[in-house]
C-alpha positions in Angstrom: -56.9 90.4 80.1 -55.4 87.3 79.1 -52.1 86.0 80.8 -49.7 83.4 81.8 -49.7 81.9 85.6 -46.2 82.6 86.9 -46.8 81.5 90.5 -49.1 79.7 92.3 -48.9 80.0 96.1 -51.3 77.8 97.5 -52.5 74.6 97.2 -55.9 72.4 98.2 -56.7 72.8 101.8 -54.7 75.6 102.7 -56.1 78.5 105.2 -55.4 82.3 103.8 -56.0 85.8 105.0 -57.8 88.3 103.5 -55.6 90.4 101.0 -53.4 87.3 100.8 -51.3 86.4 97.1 -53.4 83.3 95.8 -51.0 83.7 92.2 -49.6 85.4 90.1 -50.2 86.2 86.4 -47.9 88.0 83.8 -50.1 89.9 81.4 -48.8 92.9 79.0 -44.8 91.7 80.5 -46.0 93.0 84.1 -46.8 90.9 87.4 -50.2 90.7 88.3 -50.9 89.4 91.6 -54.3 87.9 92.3 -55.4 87.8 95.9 -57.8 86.4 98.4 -60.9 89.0 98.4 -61.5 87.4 102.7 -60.7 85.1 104.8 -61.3 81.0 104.2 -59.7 77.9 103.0 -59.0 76.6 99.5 -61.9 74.0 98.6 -60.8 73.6 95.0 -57.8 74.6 92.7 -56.9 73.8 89.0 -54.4 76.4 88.4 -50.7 75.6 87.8 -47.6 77.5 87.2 -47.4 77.6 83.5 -51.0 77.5 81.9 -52.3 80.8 80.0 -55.3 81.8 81.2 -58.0 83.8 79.7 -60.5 86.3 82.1 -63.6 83.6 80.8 -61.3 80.9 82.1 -61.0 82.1 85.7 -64.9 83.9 86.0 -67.3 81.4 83.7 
């Protein structure tokens, strides 16, 4: 579903956790967190707080 990036919450570089909030996306006027499906590090990000974003953006 397409939606608006209200949050981004990590940058290049960064370490997360499994289950940990990578963004967040406002679709439908709800909050839709997107998180980290394990454990790793950021390699690459091109996401900012702002852009609206379509599901064959994010998954080519």
């Amino acid at each position: 579903m397409p939606g608006t990036v209200t949050a981004v919450d990590v940058a290049v570089g960064d370490a997360v956790a499994a289950g940990q909030r990578l963004l967040v996306l406002e679709a439908m006027k709800m909050q839709h967190p997107v998180v980290a499906g394990t454990a790793g590090v950021v390699r690459s990000w091109t996401s900012s707080r702002g852009p609206r974003w379509t599901p064959a953006r994010c998954w080519p």
